[in-house]
N, C-alpha and C positions, 0 to 999 in steps of 0.2 A: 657751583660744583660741576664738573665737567665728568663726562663718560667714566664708569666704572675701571673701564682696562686704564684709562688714564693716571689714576689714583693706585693700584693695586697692584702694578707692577714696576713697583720699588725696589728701597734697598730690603724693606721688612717680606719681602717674596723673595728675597735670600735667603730667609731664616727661616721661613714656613717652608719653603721648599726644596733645603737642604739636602734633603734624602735622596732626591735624584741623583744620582750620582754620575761623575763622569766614565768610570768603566762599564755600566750600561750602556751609557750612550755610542762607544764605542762597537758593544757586541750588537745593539739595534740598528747600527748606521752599515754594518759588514753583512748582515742578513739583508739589509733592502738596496745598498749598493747592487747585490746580485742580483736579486730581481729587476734592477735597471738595464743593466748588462749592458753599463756606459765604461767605452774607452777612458782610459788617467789622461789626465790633462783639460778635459774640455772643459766649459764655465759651467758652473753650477749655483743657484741662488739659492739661498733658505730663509722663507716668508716666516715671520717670526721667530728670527733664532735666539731671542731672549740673552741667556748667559752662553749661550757659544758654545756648547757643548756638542752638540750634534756637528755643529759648521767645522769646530775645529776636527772631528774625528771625519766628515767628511775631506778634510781637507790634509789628515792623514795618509787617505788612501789617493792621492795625487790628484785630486782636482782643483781647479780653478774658481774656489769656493768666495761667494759673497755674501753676507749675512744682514738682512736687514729687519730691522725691530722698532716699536714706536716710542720702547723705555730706554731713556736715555741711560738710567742709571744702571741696568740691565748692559746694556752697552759699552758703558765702562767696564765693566768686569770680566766682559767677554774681552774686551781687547788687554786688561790685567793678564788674563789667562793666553792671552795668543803670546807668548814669551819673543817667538820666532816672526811673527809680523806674518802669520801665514794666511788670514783673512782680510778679504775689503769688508770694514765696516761702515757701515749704511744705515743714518737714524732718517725713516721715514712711515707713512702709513701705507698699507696694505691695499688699499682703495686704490690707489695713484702710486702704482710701483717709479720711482724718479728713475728708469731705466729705458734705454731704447729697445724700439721693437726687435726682437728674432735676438736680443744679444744674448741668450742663454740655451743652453743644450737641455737643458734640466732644470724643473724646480721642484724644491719639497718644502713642503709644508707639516711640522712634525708634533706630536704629542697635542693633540686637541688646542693647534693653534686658528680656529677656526669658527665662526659661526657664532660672534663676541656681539654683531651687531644688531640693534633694536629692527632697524629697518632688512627687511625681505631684499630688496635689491642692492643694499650695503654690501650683502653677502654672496648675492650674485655675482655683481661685479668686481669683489677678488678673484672668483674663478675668471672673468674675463680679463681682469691685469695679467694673468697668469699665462692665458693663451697670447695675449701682446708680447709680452716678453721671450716668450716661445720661439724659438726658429721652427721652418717648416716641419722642420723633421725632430721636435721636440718632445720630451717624456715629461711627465707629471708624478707626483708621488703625495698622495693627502693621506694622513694619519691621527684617525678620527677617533671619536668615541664608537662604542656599539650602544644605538640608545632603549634596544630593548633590555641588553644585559646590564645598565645603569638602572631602569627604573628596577628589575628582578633585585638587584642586588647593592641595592645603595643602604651607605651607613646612615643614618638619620643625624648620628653626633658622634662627636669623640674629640679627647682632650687628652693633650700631651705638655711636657716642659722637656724644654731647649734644654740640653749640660750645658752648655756654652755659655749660652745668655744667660741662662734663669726664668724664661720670660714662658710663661703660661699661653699655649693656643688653643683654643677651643672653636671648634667647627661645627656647623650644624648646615645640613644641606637638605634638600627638598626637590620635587618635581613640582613645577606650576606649570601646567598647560603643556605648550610644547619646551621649556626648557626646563635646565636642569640649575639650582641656583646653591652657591655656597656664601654666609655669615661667618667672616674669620673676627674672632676675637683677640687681639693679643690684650695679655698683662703683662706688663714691664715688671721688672722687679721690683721698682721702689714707686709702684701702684699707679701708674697712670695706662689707662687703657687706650690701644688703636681699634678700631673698626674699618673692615674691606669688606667688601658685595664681590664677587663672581658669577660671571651667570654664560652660560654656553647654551644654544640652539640647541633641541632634538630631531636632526637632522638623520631621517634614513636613504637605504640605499635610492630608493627610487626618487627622491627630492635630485640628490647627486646626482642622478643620471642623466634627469632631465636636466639641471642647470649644467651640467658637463657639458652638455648638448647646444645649449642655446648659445653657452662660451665659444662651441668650435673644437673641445677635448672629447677624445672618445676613451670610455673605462673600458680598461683589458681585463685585469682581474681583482678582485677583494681579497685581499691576506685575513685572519681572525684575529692574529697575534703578529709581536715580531719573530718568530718560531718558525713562522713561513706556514700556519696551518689555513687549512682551507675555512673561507668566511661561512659560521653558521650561524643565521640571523636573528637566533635567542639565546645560544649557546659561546657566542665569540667573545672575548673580552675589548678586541679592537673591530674596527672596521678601516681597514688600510689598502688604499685606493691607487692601484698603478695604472696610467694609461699615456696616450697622447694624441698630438696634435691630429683632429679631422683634415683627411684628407678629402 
């Protein structure tokens, strides 16, 4: 059995996570656009862009957008949805961006695609794939959990059914230690059950800053939200991370 994210971001993380929607993605991608305050055209990557949602709303507003993801089948769907051929899609892992140094003006990394790995320096050296790919004069963008307002405010369980499918999911999530872990149940209709593990770091500000640090990125400022509200570190629901390249 092979790593968790390996297993769990499927075709059945279509249908559990359905809800996201693509005109969110849209209004969240126009609020941190500006905060980048990047010229249209330059190249931009997105470290985990799953089903494409953000790369391609990135890729609306005239950037030179690449989206790379480790789910293959996730990647189908994003390029189903790219109609226009508007993204380079890219199946690789996060560790080892397959990119050369300084080729990117920008990267983002968006909606808690972050912090999946068992190992302490797995997760280090994303942030330092990040600063490689970076040109000197490169911007960052991480969009994190807030992991005090996760432990205040976590569901313990809850269970919903698909219209679509039929199919029964039931969640049960937990804090262990420093992370945060979710059990997805699904029930098929005609009774056979899936089982998925999730589990994300509780990574605060000050972890980031220092690994930002040792990367070579310097943090400019924390957003709370996509909203653009100021980060407050019991009160926020995100922790969203704009900064760049150490000079």
């Amino acid at each position: 059995m092979g790593e968790w994210y390996e297993k769990s971001f499927g075709t059945d993380y279509m249908v559990v996570y359905k809800h996201r929607d693509w005109e969110n993605a849209y209004r969240e991608v126009s609020n941190m656009v500006g905060w980048l305050k990047l010229p249209a055209g330059v190249p931009l990557l997105d470290v985990g862009c799953g089903m494409g949602r953000h790369a391609l709303a990135l890729a609306g507003f005239g950037y030179q957008v690449t989206g790379i993801d480790l789910s293959g089948p996730l990647l189908e769907e994003a390029k189903r949805k790219d109609e226009s051929k508007q993204v380079r899609w890219v199946q690789g892992d996060m560790r080892q961006l397959p990119f050369a140094a300084g080729e990117f003006k920008a990267t983002v990394n968006l909606f808690t695609s972050f912090g999946y790995f068992e190992k302490e320096s797995d997760n280090k050296q994303v942030l330092k794939q990040l600063r490689r790919v970076l040109a000197e004069d490169g911007q960052f963008l991480i969009d994190y959990l807030n992991p005090a307002y996760v432990v205040q405010h976590l569901v313990p369980h809850s269970q919903r059914i698909d219209e679509e499918t039929g199919w029964t999911i039931d969640e049960t999530r937990m804090v262990d230690e420093n992370w945060v872990k979710k059990e997805i149940v699904i029930q098929l209709a005609a009774g056979e059950k899936r089982h998925y593990s999730e589990r994300v770091r509780l990574y605060d500000r000050t972890w980031f800053e220092q690994g930002l640090s040792e990367a070579g990125l310097e943090l400019d400022v924390i957003y709370g939200d996509y909203d653009g509200s100021a980060y407050d570190e019991l009160r926020s629901k995100r922790m969203i991370m704009t900064g760049r390249v150490r000079n």
